[in-house]
N, C-alpha and C positions, 0 to 999 in steps of 0.2 A: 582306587588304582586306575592309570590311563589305561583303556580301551586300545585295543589292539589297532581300529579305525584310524583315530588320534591321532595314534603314533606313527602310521602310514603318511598321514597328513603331513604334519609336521617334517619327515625325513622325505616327505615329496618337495615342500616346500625349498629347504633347507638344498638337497639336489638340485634343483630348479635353478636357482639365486645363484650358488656357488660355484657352478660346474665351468660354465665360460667367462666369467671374469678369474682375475689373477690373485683367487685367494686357499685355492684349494678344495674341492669339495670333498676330497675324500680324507683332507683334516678336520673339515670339519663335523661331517659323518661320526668319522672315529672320538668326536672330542665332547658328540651328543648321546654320544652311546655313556660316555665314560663317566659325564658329569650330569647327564637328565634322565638317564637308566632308558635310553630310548634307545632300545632296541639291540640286548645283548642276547648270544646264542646265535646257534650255527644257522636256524635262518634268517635273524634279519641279518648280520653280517651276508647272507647272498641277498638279502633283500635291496640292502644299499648299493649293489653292484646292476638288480635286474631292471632299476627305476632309473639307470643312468639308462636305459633304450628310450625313454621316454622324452628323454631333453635331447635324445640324439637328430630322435622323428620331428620335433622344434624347428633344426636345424636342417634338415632335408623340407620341411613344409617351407620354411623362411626363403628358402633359395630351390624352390621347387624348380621353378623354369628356367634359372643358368643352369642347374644337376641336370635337368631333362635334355637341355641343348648339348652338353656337354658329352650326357651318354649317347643320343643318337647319332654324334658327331664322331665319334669314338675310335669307328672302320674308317672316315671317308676325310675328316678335317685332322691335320700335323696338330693343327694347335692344341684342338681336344682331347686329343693322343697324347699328346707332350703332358701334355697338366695330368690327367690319368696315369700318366707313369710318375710323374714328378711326385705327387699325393701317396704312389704303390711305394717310391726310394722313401719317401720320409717316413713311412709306415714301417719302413723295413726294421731298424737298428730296434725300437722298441719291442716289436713282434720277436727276433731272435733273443735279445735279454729276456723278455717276458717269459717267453716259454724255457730257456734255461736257469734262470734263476727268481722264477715269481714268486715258489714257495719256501726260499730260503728269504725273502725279502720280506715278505708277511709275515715268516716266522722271528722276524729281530728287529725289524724296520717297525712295523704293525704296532706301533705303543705311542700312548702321548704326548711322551718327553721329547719324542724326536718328532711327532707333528708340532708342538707349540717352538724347540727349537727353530726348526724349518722353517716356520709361519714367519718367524722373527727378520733371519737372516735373508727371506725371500721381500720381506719387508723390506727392510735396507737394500735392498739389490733394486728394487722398482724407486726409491725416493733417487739413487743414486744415478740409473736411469733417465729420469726427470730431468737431471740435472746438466746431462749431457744435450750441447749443441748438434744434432744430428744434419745429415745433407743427403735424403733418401734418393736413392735412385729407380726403385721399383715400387713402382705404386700401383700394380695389379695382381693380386694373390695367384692368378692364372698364367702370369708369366715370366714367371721366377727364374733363373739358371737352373739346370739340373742337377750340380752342386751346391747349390744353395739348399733348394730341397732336401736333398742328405742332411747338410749341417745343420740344419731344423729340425730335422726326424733325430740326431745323434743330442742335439738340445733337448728334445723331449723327453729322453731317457731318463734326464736328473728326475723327472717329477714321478717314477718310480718309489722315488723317498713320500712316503706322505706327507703333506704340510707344503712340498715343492710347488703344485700347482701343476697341471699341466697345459692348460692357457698360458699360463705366465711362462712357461719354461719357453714354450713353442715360439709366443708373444717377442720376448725378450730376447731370443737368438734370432728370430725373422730383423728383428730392429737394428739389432748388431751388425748384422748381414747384408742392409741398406733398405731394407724396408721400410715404408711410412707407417705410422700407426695404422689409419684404417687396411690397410695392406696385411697389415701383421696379425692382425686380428680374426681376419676375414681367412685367412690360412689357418689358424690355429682352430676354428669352426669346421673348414674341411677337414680337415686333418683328424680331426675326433669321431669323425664319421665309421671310417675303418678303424681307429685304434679303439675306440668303446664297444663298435658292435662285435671286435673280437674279445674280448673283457669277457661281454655280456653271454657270447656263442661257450667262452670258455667254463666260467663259473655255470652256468647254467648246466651243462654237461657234469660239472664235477658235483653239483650239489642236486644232480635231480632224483639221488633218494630221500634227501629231506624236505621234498616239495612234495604239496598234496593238492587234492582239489579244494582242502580246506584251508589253502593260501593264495588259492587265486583272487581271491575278492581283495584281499590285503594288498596281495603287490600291482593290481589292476589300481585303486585307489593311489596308490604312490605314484607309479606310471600315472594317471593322468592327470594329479596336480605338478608331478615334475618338467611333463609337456605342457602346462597351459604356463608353469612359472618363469619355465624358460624362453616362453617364444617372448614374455614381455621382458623378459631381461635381456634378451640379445638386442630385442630392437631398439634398445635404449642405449646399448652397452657402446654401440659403435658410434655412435653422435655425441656421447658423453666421452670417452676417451680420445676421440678427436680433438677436442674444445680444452679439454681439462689436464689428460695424460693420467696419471696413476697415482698420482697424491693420497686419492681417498681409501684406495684399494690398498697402498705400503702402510699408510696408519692403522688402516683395518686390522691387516695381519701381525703389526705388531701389540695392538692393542689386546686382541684376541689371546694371541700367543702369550705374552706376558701375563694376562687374567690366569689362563691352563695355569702355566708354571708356579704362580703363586695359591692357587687352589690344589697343585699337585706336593710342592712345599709344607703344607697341612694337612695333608696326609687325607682327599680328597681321591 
């Protein structure tokens, strides 16, 4: 039998790789629990939610000194102001869905069929993507319109659905919107910032009577292979999608997706 350690590992891993590219982590979470028995029950399901703080920290270490400029600019510079609220609008639409309907969403949404769907159709939606001649006009995540931000933050909503991705939602409406790739990208990184650590602040509150001192060692483990997996996948992620775009990432998800459904098919 895997070791309780292991399987921290492994769903550190798995968080790490998945979270900021556009293939879903909280598909694929749900699709290791389903198909590798890793990690069913009420705490690693908060398990999978408390190791997303660990790729978040990834992402404030990676861009430590713009976040640091940025806050103690905050009172005194418009521009840093501006971005601070622009990040607060695109936070919004998810935050009110979230808390009005999270648990009707996890209660119908939360099943495989609709992540490997998802995976699929999210797949097609990024080759399609690809395929478009784009003419960006914003090529600074920091300096977006302030309705653009909104429409980013109202994008991010779809990835509610699991399988949606929430890099790729954010990703994919920043692009729409006149965004260049590394621009879109570099947004959908801030952007996760506030929308995971309130995930994180939320679940953790709802689940903290099935946490013990005899889960700290498990989800410290997750936590910080999901932080070391992810500082080397972002710093990759933005140089590779620049160069390449999402080819690899819409095959992925359908390839993925289509395996679930034929393993779910067989009654898997």
């Amino acid at each position: 039998m895997m070791s309780d350690a292991v399987r921290a590992i492994i769903l550190g891993i798995v968080e790490g790789v998945t979270e900021f590219i556009p293939v879903s982590s909280t598909g694929h979470l749900l699709l290791a629990e389903r198909f590798f028995d890793l990690g069913e029950g009420p705490f690693w399901k908060s398990f999978a939610i408390l190791i997303q703080l660990g790729a978040i920290l990834a992402i404030v270490a990676l861009y430590f000194f713009k976040l640091w400029r940025i806050a103690l600019g905050m009172f005194t510079d418009p521009y840093a102001r501006r971005f601070v609220i622009g990040v607060l609008v695109a936070f919004l639409p998810a935050a009110v869905i979230g808390a009005a309907a999270g648990s009707y969403i996890k209660a119908f949404l939360f099943n495989p069929w609709v992540v490997c769907f998802s995976l699929i159709v999210g797949g097609a939606i990024l080759l399609w993507i690809d395929q478009l001649e784009f003419d960006p006009h914003e090529h600074d995540a920091t300096t977006f319109p302030l309705p653009m931000y909104l429409w980013i933050g109202i994008a991010q909503c779809m990835a509610m659905i699991p399988g949606v991705s929430r890099s790729g939602a954010t990703i994919v409406g920043a692009m729409l919107l006149g965004a260049d790739k590394r621009a879109a990208a570099e947004f959908s990184f801030f952007l996760a910032i506030p929308t995971m650590v309130g995930a994180f602040v939320y679940d953790l509150y709802k689940s903290r009577g099935e946490m013990t001192m005899d889960h700290a060692g498990i989800v410290a483990i997750g936590f910080v292979v999901s932080f070391i997996t992810a500082m080397i996948v972002v710093k990759t992620f933005l140089t590779y999608v620049t160069r390449h775009g999402f080819t690899l990432f819409a095959w992925w998800r359908v390839i993925v997706g289509t395996l679930g459904l034929m393993a779910l098919a067989m009654g898997r």
